[in-house]
C-alpha positions as a LaTeX table, in Angstrom:
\begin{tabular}{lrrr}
\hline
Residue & $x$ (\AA) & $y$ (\AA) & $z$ (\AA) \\
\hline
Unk1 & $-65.85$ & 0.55 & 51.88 \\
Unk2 & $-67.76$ & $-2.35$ & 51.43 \\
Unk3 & $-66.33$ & $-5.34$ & 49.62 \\
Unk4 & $-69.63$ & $-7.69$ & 48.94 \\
Unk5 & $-70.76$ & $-6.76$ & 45.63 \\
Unk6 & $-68.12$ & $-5.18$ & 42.78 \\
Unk7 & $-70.51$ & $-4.52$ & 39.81 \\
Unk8 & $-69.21$ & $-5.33$ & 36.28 \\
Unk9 & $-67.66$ & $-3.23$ & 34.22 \\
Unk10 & $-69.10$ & $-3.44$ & 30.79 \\
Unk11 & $-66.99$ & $-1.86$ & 28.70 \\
Unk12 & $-67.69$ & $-3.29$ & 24.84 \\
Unk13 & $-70.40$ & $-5.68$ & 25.56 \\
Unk14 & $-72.78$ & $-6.00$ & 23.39 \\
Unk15 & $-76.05$ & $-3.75$ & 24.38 \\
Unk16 & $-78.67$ & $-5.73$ & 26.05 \\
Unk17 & $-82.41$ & $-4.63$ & 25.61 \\
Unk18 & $-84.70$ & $-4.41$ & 27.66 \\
Unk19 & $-87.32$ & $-6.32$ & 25.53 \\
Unk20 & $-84.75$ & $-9.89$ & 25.44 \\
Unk21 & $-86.14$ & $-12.33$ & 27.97 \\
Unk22 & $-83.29$ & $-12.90$ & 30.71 \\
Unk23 & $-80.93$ & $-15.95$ & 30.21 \\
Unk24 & $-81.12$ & $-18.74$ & 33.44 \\
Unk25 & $-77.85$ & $-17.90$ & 33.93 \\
Unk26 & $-78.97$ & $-13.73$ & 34.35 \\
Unk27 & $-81.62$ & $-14.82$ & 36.63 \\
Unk28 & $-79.04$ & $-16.64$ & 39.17 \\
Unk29 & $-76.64$ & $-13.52$ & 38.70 \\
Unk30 & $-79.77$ & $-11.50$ & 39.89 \\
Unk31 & $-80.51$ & $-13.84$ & 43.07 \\
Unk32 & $-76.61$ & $-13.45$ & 43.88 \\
Unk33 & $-76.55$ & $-9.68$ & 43.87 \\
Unk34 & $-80.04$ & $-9.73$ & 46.31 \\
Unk35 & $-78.40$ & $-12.02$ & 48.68 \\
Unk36 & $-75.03$ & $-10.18$ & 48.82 \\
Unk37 & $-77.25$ & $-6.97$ & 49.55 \\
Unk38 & $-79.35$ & $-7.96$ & 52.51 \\
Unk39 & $-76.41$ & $-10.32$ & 53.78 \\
Unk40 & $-74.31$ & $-6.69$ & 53.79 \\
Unk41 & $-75.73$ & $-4.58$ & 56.09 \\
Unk42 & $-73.41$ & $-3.37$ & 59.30 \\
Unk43 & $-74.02$ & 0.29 & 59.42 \\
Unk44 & $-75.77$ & 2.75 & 57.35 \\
Unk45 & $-72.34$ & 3.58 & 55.39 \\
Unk46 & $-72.00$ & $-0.03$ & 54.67 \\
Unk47 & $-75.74$ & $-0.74$ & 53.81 \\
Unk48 & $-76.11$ & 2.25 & 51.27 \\
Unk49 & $-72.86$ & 1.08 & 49.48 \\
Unk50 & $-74.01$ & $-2.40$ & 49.48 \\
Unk51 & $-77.54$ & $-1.36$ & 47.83 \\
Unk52 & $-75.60$ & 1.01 & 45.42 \\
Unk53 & $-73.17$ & $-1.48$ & 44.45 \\
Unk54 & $-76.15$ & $-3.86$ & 43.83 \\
Unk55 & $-78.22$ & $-1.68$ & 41.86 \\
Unk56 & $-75.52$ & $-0.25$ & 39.84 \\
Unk57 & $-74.79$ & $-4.13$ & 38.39 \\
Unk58 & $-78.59$ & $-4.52$ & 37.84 \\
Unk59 & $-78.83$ & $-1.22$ & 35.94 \\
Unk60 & $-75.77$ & $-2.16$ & 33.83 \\
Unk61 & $-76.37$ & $-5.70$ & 32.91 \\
Unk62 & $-80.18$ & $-5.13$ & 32.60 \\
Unk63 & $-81.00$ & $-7.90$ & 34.89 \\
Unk64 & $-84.16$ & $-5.55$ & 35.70 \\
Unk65 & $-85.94$ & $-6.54$ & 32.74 \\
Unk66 & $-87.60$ & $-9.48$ & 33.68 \\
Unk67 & $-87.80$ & $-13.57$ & 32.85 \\
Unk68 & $-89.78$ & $-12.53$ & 29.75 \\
Unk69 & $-88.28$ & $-9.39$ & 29.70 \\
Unk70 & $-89.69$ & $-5.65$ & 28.50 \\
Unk71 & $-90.04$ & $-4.83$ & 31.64 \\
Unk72 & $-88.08$ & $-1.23$ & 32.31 \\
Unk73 & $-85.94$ & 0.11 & 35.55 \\
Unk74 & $-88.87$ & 1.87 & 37.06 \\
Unk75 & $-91.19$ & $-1.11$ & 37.19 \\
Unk76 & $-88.35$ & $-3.11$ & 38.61 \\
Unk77 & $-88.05$ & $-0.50$ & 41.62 \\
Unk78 & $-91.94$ & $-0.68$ & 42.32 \\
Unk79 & $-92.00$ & $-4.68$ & 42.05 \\
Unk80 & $-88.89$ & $-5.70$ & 43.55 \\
Unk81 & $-86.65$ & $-3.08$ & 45.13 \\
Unk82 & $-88.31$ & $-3.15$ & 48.47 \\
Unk83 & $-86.62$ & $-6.36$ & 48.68 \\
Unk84 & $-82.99$ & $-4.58$ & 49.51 \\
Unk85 & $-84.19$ & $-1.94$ & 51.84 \\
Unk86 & $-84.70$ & $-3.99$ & 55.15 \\
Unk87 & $-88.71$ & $-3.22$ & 55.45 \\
Unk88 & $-88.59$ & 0.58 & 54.40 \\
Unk89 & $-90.12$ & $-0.06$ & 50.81 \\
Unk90 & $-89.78$ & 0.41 & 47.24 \\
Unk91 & $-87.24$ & 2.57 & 46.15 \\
Unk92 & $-88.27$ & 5.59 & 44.00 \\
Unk93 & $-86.63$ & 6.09 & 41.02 \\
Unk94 & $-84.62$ & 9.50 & 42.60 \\
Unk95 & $-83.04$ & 7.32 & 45.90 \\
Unk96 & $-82.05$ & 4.73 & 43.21 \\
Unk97 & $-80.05$ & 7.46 & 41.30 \\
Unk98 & $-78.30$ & 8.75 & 44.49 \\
Unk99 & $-77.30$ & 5.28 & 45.78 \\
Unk100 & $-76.05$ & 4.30 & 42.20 \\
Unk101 & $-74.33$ & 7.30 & 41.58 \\
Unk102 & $-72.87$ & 7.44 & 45.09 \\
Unk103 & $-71.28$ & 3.76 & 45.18 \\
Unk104 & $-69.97$ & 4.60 & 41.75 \\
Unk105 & $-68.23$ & 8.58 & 43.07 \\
Unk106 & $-66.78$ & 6.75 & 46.06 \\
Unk107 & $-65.63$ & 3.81 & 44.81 \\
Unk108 & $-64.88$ & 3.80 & 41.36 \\
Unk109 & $-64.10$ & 7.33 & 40.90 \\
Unk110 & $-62.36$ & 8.50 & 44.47 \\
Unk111 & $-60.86$ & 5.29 & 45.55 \\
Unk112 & $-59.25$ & 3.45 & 42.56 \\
Unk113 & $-55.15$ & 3.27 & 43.20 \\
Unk114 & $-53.62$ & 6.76 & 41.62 \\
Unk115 & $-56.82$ & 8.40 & 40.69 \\
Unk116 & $-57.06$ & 11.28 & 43.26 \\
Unk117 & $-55.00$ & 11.94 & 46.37 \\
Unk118 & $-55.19$ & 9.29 & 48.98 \\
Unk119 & $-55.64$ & 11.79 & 51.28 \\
Unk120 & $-58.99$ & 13.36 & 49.71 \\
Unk121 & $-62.23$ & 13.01 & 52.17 \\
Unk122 & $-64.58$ & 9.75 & 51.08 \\
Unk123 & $-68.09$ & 10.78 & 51.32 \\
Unk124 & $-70.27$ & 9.35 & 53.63 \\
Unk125 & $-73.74$ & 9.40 & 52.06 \\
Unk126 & $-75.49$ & 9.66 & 48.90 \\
Unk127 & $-76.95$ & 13.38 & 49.55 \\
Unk128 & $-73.12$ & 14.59 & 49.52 \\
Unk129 & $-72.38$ & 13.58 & 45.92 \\
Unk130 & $-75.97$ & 14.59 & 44.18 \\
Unk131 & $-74.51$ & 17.98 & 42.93 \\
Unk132 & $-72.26$ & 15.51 & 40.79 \\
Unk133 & $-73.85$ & 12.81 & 39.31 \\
Unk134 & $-74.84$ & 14.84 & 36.38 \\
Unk135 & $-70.85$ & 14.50 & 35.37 \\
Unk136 & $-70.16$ & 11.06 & 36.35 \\
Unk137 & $-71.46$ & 9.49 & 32.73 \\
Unk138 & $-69.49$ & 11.99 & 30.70 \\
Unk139 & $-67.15$ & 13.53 & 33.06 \\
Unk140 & $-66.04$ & 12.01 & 36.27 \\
Unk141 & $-62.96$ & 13.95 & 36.49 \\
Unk142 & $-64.62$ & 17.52 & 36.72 \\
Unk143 & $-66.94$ & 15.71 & 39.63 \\
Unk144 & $-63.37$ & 14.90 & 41.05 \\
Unk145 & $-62.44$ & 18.60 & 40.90 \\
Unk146 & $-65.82$ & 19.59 & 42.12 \\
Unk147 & $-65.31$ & 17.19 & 45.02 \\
Unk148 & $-61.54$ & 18.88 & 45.33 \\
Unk149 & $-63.27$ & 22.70 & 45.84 \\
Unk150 & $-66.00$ & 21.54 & 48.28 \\
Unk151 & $-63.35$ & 19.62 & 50.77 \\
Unk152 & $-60.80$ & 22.88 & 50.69 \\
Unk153 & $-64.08$ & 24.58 & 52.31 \\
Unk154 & $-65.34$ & 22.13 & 54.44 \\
Unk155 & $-61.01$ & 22.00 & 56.12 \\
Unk156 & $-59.05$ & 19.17 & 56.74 \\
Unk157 & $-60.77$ & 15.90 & 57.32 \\
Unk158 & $-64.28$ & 17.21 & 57.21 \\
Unk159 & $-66.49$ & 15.56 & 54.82 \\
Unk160 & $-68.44$ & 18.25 & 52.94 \\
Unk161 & $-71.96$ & 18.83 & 53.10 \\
Unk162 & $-74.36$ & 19.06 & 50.14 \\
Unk163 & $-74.46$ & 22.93 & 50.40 \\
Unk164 & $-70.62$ & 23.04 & 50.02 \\
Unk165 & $-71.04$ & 20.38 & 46.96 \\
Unk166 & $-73.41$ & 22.61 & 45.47 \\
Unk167 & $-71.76$ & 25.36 & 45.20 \\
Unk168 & $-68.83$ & 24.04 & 44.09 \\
Unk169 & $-70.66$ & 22.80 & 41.44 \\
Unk170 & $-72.70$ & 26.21 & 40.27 \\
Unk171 & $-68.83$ & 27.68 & 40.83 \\
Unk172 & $-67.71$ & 25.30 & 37.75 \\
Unk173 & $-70.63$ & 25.87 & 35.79 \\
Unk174 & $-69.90$ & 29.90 & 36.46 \\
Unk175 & $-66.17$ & 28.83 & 34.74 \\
Unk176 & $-67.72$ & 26.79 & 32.02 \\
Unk177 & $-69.44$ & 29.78 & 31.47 \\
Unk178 & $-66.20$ & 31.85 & 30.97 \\
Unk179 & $-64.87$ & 29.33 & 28.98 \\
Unk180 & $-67.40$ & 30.16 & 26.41 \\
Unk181 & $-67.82$ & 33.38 & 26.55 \\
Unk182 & $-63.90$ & 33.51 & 25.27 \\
Unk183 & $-63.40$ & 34.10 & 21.52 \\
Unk184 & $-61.27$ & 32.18 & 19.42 \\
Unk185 & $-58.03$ & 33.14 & 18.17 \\
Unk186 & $-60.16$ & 33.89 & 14.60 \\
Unk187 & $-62.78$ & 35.52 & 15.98 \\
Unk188 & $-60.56$ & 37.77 & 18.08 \\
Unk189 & $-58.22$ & 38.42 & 15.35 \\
Unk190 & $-61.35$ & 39.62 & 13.50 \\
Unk191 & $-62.61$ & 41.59 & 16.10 \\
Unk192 & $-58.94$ & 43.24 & 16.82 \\
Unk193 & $-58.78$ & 43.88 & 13.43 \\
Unk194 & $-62.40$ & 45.65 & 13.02 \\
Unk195 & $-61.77$ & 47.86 & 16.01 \\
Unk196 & $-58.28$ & 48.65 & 15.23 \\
Unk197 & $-58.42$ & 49.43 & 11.57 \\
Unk198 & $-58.83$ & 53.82 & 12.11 \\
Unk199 & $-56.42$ & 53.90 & 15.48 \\
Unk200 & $-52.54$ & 53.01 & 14.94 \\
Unk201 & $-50.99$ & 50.51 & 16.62 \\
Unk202 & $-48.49$ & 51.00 & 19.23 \\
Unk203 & $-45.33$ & 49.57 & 18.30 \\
Unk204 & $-43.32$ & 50.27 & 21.67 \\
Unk205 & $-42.64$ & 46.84 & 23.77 \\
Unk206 & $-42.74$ & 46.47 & 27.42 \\
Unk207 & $-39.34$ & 45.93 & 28.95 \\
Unk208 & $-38.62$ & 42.91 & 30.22 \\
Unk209 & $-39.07$ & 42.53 & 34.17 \\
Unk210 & $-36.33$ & 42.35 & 36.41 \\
Unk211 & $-35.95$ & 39.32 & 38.58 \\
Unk212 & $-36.76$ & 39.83 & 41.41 \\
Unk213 & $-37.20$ & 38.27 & 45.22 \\
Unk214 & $-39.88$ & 36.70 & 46.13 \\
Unk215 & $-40.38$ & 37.15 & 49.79 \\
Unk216 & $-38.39$ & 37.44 & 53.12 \\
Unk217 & $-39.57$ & 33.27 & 53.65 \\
Unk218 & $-38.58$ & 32.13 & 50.65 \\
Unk219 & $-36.64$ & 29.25 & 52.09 \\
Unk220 & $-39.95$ & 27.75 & 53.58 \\
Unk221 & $-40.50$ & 27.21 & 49.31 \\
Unk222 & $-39.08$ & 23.61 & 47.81 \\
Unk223 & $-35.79$ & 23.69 & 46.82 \\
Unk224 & $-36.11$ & 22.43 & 43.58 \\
Unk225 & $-39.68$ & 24.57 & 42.63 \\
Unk226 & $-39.44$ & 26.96 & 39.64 \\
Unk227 & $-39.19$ & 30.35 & 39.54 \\
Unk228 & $-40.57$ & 32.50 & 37.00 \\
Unk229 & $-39.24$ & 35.93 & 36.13 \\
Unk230 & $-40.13$ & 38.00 & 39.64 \\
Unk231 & $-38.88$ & 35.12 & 41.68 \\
Unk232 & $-42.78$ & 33.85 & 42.42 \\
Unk233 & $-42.57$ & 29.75 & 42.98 \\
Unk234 & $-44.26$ & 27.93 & 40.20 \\
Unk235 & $-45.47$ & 24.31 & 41.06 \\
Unk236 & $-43.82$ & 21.46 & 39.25 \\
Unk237 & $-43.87$ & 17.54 & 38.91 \\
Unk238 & $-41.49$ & 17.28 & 41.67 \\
Unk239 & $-42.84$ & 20.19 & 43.57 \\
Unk240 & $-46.86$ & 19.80 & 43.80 \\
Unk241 & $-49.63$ & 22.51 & 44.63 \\
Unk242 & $-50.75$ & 22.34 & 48.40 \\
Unk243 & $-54.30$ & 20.59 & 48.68 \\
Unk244 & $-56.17$ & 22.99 & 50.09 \\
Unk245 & $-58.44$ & 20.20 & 52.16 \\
Unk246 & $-55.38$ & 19.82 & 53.96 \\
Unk247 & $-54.83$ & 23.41 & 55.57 \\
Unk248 & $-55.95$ & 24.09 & 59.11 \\
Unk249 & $-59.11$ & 26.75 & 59.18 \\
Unk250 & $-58.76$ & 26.84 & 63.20 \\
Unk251 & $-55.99$ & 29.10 & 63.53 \\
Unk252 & $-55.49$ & 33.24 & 62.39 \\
Unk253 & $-53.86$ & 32.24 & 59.89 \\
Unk254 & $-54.80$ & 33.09 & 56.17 \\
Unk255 & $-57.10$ & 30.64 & 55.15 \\
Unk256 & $-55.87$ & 29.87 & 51.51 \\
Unk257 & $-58.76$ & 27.84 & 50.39 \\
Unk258 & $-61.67$ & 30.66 & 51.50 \\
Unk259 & $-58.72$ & 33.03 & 49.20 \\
Unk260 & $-59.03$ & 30.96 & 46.61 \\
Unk261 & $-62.90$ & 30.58 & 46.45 \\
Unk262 & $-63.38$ & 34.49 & 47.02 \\
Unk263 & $-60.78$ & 35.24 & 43.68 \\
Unk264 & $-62.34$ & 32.55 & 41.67 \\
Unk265 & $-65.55$ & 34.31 & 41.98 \\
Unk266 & $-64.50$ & 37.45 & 41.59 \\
Unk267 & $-63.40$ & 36.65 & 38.44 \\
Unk268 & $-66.09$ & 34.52 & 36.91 \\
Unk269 & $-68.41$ & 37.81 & 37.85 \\
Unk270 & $-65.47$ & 40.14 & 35.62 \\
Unk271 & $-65.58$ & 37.13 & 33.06 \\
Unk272 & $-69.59$ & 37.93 & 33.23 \\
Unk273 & $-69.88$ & 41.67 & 32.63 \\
Unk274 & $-67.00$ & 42.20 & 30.26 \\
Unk275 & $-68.65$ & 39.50 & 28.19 \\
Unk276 & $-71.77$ & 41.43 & 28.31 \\
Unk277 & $-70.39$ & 44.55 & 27.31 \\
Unk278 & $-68.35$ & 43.28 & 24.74 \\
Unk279 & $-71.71$ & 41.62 & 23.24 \\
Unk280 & $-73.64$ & 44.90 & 23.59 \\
Unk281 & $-71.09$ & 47.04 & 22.04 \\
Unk282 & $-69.49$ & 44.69 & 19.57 \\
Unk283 & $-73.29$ & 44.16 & 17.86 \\
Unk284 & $-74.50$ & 47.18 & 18.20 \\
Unk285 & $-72.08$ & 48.82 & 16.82 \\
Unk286 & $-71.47$ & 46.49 & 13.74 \\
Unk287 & $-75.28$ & 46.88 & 13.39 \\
Unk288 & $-75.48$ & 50.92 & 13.21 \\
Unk289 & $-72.37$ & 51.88 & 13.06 \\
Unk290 & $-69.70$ & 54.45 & 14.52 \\
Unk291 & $-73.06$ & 57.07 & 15.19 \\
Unk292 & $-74.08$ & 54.88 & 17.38 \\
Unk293 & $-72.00$ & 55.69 & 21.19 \\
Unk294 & $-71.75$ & 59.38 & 19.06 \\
Unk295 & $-75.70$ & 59.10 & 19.97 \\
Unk296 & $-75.87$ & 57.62 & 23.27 \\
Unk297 & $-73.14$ & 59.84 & 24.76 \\
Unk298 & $-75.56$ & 62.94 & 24.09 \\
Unk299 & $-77.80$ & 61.26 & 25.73 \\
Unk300 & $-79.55$ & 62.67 & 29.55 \\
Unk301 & $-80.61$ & 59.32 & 30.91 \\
Unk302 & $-79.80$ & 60.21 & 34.37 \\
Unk303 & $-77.47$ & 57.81 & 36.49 \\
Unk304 & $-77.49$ & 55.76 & 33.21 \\
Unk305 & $-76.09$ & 58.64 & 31.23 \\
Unk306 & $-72.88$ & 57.07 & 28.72 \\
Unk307 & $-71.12$ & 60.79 & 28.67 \\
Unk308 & $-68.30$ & 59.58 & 30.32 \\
Unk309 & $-68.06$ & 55.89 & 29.03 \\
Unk310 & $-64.85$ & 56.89 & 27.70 \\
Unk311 & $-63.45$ & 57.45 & 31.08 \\
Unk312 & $-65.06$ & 54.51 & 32.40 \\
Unk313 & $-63.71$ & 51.87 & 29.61 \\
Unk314 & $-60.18$ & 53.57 & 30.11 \\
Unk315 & $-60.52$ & 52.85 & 34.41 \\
Unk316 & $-61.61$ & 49.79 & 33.65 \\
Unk317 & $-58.30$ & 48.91 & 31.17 \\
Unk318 & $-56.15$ & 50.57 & 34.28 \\
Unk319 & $-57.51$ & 48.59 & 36.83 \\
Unk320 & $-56.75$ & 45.10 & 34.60 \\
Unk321 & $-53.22$ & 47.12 & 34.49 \\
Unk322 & $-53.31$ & 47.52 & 38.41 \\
Unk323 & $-54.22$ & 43.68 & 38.95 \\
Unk324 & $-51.49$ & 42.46 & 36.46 \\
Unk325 & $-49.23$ & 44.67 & 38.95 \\
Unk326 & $-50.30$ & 43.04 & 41.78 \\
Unk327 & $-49.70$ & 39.50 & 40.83 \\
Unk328 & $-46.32$ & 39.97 & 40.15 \\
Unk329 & $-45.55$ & 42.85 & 42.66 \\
Unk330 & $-42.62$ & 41.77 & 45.52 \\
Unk331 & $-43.86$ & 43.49 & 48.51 \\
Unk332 & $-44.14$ & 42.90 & 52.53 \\
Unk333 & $-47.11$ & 43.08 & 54.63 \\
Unk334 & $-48.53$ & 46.67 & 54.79 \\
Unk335 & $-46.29$ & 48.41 & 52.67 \\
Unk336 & $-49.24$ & 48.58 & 50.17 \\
Unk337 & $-51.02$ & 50.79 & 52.39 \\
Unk338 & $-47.93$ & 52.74 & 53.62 \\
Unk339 & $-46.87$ & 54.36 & 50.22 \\
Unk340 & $-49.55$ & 55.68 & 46.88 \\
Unk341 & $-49.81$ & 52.87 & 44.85 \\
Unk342 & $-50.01$ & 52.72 & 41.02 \\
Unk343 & $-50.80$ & 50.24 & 38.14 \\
Unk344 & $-46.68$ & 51.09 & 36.86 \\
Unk345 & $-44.69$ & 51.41 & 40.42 \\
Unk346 & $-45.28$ & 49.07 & 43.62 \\
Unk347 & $-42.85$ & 49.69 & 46.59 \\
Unk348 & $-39.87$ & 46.99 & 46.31 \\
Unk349 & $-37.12$ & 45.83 & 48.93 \\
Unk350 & $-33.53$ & 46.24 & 48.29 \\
\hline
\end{tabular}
């Protein structure tokens, strides 16, 4: 990390336009950031957090704007940026975002004391962190967790590349996605209520599980970790979640992070269709009412045919049933596929 230029923090200053002329003491603040900038080059690493650092004061503070001012960011890069670069040119207004944006992920968002885990992967140049910038204004802490899922994939200290960035970027949009497809206790309570009002409710409640063992290496767990009712390990101030950036991908082992990538999309697809079929159904019906799947399930339309959607709606409610099972179910390795499993009895150790 470079240490010549630390941009000001603006915080409630008063908003400086563009159109004010620039005090004397703005112009010598300007000369000061140009020198540190050209007087900071080493390596590449070092020069693009130099220019970064630089620009990101001169886009805060405005000290683009001219003597006279009015003049905007863009004219500044054409007229004066070239300045920084060492004899490559002006800088467009796109390789001025990405050096901005990636001074300001690596150093003020990654490397302040306590922010993120000291031993998180820095990035090492500005292409790395363009999947984020869209979050730094107004979120810098899902960019962190973005960050977070691309380092679990790239393995332990391996910066990631922009392809793994990427897609753990779409992969948060995909959640953000799920996130809003889920009604709100209201509008579920209303929908419940709609769909329930002809069919009675059932009134028997599940027992309550037996605790149970977790596994035969237990004792590799933290002592002090919580349990919850099947014996599973639950993380807990004392007892934090494994960084997956940290787990060896050389090995036959499981790779945990690649597990945790393949689930997570998994879901957000489920998240995806149920939504969709809850839309279709839920308006549709509401719109022509109960003759509507009476309809549609006389219907020939070949391998589109709704005869059995029944059926299909019920295997879909069984195989929720079957997950549920799964995540709780205190089995060894293969003894799935050595004995018929179902959604209401797993095979269990003594």
């Amino acid at each position: 990390m470079t240490t010549a230029i630390t941009p000001e923090v603006m915080g409630l200053e008063t908003q400086i336009l563009e159109e004010s002329p620039m005090t004397e003491q703005e112009e010598k603040e300007l000369v000061i950031v140009k020198t540190a900038i050209k007087t900071a080059y080493a390596d590449k690493l070092e020069r693009d957090l130099a220019i970064g650092a630089g620009l990101l004061q001169i886009f805060r503070r405005k000290l683009y704007r001219g003597p006279s001012g009015g003049r905007n960011w863009e004219q500044w890069l054409a007229d004066e940026s070239a300045e920084l670069t060492a004899g490559r040119g002006a800088l467009s207004f796109d390789s001025a975002k990405y050096l901005r944006g990636f001074y300001r992920f690596r150093c003020e968002v990654l490397q302040p004391q306590g922010t993120c885990p000291a031993d998180l992967p820095l990035p090492a140049s500005p292409a790395q962190v363009r999947p984020l910038l869209g979050q730094l204004d107004t979120h810098p802490k899902v960019a962190l967790e973005m960050w977070k899922a691309a380092c679990s994939q790239a393995g332990e200290g391996k910066v990631p590349t922009f392809d793994q960035v990427n897609r753990a970027a779409l992969a948060h949009k995909a959640n953000e996605a799920n996130e809003a497809r889920r009604l709100s206790s209201a509008q579920h309570a209303a929908q419940q209520k709609a769909v329930s009002a002809s069919v009675a409710s059932r009134s028997a409640a599940a027992p309550e599980p037996e605790p149970r063992m977790f596994m035969d290496n237990e004792a590799t767990w933290p002592s002090d970790m919580k349990r919850d009712a099947h014996g599973i390990p639950q993380p807990t101030a004392s007892a934090p979640t494994i960084p997956a950036w940290k787990l060896e991908k050389e090995d036959t082992s499981l790779d945990a992070g690649a597990e945790c990538k393949r689930i997570t999309l998994a879901i957000n697809d489920a998240h995806k269709a149920i939504g969709l079929l809850r839309g279709i159904l839920y308006s549709q019906i509401n719109k022509h009412g109960r003759d509507y799947l009476g309809v549609l399930r006389q219907v020939d339309a070949g391998v589109y045919s709704l005869h059995s959607i029944d059926d299909q709606i019920q295997q879909m409610g069984e195989d929720i049933a079957f997950i549920s099972e799964l995540l709780t179910a205190d089995v060894g390795e293969g003894e799935l596929a050595q004995a018929t499993v179902d959604a209401v009895s797993f095979p269990t150790r003594a």
